[in-house]
MOPAC internal coordinates of N, CA, C and O (Angstrom, degrees):
PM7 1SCF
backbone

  N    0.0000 0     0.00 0     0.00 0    0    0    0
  C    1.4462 1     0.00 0     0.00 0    1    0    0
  C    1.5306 1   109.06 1     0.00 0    2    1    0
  O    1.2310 1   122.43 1   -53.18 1    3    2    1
  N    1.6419 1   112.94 1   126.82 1    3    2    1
  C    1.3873 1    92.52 1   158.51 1    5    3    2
  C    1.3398 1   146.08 1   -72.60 1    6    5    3
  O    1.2310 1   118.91 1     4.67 1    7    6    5
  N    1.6825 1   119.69 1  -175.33 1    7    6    5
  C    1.7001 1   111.50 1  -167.76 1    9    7    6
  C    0.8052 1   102.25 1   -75.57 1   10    9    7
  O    1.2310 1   105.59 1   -63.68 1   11   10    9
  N    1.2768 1   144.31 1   116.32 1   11   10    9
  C    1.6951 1   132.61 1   131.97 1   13   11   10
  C    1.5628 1   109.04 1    20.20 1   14   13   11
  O    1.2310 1   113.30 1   134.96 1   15   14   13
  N    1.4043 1   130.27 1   -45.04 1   15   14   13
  C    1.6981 1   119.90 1  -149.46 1   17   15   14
  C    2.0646 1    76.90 1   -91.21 1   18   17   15
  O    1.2310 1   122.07 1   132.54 1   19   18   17
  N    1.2818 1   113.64 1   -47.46 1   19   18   17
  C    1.2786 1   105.35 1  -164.41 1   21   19   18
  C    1.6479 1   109.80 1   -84.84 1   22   21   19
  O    1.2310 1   105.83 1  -153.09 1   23   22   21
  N    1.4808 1   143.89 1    26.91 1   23   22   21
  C    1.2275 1   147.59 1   134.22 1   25   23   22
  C    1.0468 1   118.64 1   -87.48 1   26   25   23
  O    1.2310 1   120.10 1   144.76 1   27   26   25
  N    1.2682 1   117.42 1   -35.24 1   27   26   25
  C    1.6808 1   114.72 1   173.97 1   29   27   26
  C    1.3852 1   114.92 1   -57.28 1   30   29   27
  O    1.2310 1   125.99 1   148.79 1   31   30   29
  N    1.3692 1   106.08 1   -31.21 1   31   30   29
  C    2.0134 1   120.69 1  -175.65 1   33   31   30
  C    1.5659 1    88.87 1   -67.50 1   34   33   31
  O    1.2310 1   117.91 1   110.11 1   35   34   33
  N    1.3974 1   121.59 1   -69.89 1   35   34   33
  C    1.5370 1   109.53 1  -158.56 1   37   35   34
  C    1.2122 1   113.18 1   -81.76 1   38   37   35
  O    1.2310 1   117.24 1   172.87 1   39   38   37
  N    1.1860 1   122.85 1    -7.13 1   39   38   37
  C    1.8132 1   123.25 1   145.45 1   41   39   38
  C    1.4951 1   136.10 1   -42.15 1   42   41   39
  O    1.2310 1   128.58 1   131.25 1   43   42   41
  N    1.9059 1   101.08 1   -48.75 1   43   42   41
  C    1.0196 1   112.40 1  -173.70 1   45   43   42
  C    1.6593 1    99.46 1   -90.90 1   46   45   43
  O    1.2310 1   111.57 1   171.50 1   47   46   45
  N    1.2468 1   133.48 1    -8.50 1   47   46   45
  C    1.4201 1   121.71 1   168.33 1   49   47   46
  C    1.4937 1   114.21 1   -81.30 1   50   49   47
  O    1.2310 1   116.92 1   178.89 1   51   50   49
  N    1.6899 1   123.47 1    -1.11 1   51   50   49
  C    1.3934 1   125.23 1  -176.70 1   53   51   50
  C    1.6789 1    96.52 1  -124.15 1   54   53   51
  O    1.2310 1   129.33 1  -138.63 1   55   54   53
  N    0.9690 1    99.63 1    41.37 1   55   54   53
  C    1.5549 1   101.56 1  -169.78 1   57   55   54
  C    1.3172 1   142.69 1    91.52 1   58   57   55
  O    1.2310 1   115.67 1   169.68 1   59   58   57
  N    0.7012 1   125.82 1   -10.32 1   59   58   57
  C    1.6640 1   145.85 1  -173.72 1   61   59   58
  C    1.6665 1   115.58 1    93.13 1   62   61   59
  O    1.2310 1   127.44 1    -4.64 1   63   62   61
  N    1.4484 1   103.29 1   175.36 1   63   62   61
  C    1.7388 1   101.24 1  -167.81 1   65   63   62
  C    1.4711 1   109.17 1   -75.97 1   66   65   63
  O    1.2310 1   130.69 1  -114.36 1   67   66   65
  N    1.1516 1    96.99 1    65.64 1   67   66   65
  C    1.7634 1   109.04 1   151.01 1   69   67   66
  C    1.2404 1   135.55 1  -134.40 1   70   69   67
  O    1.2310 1   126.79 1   -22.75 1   71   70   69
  N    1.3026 1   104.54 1   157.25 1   71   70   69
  C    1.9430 1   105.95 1  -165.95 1   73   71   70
  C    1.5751 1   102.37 1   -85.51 1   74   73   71
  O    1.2310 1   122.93 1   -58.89 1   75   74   73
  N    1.2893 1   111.99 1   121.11 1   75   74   73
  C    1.0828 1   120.95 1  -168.43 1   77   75   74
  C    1.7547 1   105.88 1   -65.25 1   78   77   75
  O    1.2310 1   122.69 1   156.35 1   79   78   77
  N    0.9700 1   112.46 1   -23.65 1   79   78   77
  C    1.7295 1   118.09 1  -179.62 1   81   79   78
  C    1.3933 1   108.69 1   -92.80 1   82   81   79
  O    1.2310 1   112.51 1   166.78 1   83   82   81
  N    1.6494 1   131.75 1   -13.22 1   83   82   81
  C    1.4059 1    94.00 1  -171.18 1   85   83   82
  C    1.5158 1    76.61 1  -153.15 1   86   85   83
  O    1.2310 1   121.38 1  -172.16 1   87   86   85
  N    1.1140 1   114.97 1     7.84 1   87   86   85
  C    1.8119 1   101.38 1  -173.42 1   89   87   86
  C    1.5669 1   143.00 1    60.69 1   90   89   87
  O    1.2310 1   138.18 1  -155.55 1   91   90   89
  N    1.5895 1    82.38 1    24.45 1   91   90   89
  C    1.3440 1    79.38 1  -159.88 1   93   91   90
  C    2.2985 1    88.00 1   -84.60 1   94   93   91
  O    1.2310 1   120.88 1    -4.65 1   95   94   93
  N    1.3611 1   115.93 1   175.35 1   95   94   93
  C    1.2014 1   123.27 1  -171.35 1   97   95   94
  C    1.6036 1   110.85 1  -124.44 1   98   97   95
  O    1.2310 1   122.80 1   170.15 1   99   98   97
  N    1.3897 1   112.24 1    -9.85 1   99   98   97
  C    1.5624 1   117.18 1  -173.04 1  101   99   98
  C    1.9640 1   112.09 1   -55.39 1  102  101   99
  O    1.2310 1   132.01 1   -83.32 1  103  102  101
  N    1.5578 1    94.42 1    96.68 1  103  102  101
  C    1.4803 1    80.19 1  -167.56 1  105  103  102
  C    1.4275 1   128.69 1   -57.72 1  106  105  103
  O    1.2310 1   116.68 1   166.59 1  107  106  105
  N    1.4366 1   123.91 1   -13.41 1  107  106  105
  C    1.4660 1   135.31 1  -158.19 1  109  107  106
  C    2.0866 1    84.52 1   -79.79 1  110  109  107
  O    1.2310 1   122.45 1   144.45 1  111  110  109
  N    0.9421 1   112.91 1   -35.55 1  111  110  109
  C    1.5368 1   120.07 1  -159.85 1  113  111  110
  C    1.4825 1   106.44 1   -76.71 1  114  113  111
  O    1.2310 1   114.21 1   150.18 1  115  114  113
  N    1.4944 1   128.56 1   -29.82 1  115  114  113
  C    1.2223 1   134.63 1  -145.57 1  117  115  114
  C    1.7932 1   105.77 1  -108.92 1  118  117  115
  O    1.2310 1   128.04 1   -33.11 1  119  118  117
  N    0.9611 1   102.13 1   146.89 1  119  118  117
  C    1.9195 1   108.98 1  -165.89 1  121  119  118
  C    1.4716 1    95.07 1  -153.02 1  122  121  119
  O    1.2310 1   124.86 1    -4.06 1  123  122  121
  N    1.4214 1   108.27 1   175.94 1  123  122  121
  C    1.1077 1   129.17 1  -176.72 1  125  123  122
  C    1.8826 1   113.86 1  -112.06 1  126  125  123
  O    1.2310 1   128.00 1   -36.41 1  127  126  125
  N    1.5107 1   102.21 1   143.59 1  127  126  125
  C    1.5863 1    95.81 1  -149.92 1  129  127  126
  C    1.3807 1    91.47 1  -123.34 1  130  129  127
  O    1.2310 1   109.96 1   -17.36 1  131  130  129
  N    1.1799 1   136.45 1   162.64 1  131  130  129
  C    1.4805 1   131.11 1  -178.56 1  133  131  130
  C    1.8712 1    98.84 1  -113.51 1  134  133  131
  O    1.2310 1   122.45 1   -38.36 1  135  134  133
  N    1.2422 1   112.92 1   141.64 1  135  134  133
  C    1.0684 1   110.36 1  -148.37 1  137  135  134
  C    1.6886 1    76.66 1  -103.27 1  138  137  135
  O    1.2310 1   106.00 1   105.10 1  139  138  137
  N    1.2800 1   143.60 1   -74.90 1  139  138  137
  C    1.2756 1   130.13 1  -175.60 1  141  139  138
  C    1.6936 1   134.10 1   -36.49 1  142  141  139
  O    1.2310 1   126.33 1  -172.13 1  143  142  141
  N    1.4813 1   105.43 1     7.87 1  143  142  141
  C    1.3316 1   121.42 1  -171.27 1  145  143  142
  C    1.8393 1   126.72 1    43.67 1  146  145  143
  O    1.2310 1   133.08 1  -124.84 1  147  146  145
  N    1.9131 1    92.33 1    55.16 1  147  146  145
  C    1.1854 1    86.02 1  -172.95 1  149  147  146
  C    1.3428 1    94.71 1  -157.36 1  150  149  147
  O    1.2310 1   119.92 1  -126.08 1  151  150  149
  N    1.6145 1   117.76 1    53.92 1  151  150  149
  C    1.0071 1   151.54 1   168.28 1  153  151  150
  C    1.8256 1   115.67 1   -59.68 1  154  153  151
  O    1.2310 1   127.33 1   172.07 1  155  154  153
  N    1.0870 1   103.50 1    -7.93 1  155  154  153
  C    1.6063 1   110.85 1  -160.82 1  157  155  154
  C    1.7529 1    98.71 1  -102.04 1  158  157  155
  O    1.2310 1   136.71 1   146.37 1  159  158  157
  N    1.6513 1    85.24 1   -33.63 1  159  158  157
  C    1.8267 1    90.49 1   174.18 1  161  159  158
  C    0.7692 1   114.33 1   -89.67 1  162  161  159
  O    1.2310 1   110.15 1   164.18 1  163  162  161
  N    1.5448 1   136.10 1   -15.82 1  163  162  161
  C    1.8855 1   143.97 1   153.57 1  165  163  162
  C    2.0003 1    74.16 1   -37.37 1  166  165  163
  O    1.2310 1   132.83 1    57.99 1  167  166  165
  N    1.3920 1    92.82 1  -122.01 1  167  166  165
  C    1.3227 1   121.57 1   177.31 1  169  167  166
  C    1.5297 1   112.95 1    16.91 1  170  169  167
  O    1.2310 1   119.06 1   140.89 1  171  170  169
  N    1.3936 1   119.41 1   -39.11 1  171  170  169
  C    2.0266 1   117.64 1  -171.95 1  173  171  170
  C    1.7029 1    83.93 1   -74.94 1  174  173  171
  O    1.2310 1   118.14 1   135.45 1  175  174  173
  N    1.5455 1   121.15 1   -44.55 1  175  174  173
  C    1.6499 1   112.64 1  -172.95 1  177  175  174
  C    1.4550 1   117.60 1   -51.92 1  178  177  175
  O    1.2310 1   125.22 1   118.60 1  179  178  177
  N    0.8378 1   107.58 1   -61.40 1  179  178  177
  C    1.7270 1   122.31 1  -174.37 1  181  179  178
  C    1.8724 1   105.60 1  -147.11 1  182  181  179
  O    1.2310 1   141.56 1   -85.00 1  183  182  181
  N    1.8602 1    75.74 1    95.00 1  183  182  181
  C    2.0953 1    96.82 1   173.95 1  185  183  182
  C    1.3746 1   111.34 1   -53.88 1  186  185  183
  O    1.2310 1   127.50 1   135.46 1  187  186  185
  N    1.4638 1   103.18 1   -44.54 1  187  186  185
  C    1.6254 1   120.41 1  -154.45 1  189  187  186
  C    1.7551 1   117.45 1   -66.81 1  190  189  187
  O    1.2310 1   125.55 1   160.50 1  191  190  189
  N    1.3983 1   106.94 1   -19.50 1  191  190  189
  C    1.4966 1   113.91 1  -157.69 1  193  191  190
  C    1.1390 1    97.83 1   173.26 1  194  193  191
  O    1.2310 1   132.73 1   -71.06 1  195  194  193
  N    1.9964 1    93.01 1   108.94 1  195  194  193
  C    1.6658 1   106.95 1   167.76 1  197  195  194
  C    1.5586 1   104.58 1   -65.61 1  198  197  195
  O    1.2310 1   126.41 1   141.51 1  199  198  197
  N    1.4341 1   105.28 1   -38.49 1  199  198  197
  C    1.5894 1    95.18 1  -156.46 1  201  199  198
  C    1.6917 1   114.81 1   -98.98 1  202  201  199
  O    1.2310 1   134.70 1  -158.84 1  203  202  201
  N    0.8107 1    89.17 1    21.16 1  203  202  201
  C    1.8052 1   103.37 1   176.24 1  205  203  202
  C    1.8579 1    87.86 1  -100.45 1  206  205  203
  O    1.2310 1   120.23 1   110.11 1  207  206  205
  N    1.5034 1   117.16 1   -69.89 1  207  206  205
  C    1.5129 1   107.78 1   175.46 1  209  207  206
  C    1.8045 1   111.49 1   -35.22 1  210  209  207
  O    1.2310 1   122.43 1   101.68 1  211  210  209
  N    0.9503 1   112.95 1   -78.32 1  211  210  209
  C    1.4961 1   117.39 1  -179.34 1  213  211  210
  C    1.6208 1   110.89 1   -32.10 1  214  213  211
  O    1.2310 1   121.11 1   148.39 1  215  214  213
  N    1.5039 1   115.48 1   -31.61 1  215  214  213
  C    1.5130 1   101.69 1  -172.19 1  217  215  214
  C    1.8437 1    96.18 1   -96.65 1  218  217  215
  O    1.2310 1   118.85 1   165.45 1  219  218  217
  N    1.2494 1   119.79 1   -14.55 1  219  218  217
  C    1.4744 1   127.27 1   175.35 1  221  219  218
  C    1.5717 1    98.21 1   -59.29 1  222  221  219
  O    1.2310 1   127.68 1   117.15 1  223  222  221
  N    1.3411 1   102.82 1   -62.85 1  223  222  221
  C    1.3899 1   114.84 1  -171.42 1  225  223  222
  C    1.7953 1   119.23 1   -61.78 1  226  225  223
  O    1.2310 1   121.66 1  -179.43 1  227  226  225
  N    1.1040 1   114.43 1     0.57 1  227  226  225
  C    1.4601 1   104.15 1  -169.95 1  229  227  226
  C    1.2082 1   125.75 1    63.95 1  230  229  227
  O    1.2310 1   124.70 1  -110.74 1  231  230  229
  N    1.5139 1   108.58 1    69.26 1  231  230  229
  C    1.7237 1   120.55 1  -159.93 1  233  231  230
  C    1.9932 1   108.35 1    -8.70 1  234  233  231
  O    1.2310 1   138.14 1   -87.70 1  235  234  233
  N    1.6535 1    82.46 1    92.30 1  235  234  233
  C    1.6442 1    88.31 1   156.16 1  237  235  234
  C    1.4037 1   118.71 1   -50.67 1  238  237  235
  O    1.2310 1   123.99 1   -37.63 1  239  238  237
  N    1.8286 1   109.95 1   142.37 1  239  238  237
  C    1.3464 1   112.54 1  -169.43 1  241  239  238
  C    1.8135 1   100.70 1   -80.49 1  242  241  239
  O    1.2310 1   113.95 1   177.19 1  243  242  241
  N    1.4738 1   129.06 1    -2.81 1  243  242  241
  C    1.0256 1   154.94 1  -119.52 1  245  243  242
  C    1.8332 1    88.75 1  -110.36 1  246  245  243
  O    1.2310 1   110.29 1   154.03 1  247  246  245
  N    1.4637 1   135.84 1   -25.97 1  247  246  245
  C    1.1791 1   128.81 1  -128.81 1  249  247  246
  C    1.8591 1    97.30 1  -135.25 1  250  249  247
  O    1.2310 1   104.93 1   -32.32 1  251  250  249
  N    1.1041 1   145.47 1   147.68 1  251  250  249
  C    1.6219 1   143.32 1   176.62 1  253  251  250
  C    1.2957 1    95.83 1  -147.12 1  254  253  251
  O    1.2310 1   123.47 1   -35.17 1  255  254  253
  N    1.4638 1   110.96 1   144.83 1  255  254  253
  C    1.9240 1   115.49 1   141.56 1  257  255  254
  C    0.8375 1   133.40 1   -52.01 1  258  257  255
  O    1.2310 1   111.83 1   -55.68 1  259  258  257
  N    1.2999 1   133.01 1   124.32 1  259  258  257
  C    1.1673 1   150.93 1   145.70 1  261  259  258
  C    1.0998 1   136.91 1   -93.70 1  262  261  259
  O    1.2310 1   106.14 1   -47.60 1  263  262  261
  N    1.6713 1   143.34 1   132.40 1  263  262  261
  C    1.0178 1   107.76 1   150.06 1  265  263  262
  C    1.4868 1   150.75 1  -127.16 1  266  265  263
  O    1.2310 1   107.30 1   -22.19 1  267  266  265
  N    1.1014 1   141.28 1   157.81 1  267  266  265
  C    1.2190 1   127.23 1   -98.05 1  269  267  266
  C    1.9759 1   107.57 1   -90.22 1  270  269  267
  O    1.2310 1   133.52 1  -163.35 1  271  270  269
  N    1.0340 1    91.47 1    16.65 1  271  270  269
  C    1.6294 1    89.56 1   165.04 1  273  271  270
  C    1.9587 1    99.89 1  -104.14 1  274  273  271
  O    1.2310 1   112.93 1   133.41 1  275  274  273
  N    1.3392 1   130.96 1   -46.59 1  275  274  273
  C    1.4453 1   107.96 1   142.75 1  277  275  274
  C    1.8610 1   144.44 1   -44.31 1  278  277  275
  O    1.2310 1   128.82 1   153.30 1  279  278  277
  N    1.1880 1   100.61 1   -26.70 1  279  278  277
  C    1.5443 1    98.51 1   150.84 1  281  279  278
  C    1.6307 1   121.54 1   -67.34 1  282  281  279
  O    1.2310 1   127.51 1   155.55 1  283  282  281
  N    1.1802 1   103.15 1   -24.45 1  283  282  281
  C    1.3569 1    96.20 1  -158.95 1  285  283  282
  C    1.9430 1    89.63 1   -88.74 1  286  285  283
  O    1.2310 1   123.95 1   131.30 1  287  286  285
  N    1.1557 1   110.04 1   -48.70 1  287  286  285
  C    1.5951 1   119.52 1  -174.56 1  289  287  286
  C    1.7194 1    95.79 1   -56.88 1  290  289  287
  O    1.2310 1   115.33 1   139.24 1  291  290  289
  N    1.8893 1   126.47 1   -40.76 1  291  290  289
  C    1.5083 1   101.44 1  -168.94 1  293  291  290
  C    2.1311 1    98.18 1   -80.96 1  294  293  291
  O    1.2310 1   124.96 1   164.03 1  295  294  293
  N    0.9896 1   108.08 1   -15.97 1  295  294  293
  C    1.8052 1   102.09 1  -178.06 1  297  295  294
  C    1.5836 1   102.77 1   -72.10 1  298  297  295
  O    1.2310 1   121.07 1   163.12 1  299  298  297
  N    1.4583 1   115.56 1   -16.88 1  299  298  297
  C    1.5492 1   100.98 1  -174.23 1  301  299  298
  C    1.5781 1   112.48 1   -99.76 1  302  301  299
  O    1.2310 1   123.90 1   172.03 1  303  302  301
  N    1.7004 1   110.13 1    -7.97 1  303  302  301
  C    1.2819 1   125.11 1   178.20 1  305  303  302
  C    1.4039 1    98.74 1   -83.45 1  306  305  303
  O    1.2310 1   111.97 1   132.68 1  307  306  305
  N    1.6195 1   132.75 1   -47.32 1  307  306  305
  C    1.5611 1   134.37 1   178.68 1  309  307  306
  C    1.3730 1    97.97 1   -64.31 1  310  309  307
  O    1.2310 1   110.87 1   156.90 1  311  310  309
  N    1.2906 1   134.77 1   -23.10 1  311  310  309
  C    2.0442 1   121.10 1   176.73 1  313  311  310
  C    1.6852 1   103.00 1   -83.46 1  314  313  311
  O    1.2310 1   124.45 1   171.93 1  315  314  313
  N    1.6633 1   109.06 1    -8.07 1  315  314  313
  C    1.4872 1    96.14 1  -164.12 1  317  315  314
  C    1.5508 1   122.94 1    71.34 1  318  317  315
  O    1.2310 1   127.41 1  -156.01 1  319  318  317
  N    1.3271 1   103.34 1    23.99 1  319  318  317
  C    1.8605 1   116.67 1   179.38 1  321  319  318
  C    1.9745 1    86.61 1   -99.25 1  322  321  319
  O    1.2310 1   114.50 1  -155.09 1  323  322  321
  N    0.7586 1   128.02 1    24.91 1  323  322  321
  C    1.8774 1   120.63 1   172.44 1  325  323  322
  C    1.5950 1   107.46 1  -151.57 1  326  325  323
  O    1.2310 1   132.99 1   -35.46 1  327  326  325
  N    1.0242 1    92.50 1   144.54 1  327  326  325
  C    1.8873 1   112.52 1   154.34 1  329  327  326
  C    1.0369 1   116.80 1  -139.29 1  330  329  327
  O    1.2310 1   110.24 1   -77.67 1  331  330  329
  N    1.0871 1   135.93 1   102.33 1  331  330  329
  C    1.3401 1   138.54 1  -165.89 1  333  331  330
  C    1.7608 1   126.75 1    60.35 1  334  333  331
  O    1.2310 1   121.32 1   109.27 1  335  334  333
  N    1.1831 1   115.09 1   -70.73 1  335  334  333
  C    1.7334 1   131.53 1   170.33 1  337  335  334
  C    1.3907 1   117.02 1  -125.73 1  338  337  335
  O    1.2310 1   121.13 1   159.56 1  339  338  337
  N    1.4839 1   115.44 1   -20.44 1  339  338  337
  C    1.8687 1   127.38 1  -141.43 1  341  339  338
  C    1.9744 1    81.77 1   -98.97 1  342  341  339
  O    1.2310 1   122.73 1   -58.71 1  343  342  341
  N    1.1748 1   112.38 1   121.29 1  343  342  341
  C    1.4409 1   104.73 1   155.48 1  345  343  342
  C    1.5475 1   114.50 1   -75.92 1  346  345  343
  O    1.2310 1   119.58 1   -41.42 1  347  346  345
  N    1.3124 1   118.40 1   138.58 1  347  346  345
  C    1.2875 1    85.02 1   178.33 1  349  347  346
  C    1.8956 1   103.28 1  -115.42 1  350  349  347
  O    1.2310 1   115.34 1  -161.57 1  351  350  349
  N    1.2170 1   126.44 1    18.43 1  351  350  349
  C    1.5444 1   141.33 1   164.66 1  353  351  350
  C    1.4722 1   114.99 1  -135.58 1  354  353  351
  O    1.2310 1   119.72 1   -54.84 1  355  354  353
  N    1.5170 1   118.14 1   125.16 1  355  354  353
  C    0.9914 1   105.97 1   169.49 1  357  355  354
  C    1.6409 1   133.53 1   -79.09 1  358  357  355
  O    1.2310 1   113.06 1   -22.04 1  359  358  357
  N    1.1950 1   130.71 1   157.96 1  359  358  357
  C    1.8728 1   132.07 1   172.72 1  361  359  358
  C    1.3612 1    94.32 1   -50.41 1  362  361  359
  O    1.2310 1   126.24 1   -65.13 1  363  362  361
  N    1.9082 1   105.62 1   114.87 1  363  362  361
  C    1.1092 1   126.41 1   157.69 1  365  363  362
  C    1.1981 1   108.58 1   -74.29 1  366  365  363
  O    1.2310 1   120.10 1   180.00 1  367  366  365

């Protein structure tokens, strides 16, 4: 996990520690989301630390807060598991 001192940095360069979808501010909750949905290929580069990559990288314009019960609600809207509130498949 990263430090606290170094999420707050790449927080506050994407706006500060808030979830851009629901506002919520709970920092323990809030992460960084890859906006092109291809977060998994972030991840094969550097497993260890999204936000050490992101500050390597020269904050990609590519990346927003989230937090992580909105990550989880926009990955189930990109499988087409949502319409609005209604799941309509459950997590296999």
């Amino acid at each position: 996990m990263a430090s606290r001192k170094l999420r707050m940095k790449v927080f506050q360069h994407y706006g500060g520690p808030i979830c851009v979808r629901c506002g919520s501010t709970n920092f323990d909750e809030l992460t960084m989301e890859h906006l092109l949905n291809n977060g998994s290929e972030v991840s094969k580069k550097d497993r260890k630390n999204i936000y050490r990559y992101i500050v390597n990288h020269n904050y990609p314009p590519e990346f927003q807060v989230l937090c992580k019960k909105c990550n989880q609600i926009k990955r189930r809207e990109k499988k087409g598991w949502l319409i609005g509130n209604i799941t309509l498949l459950e997590d296999i």
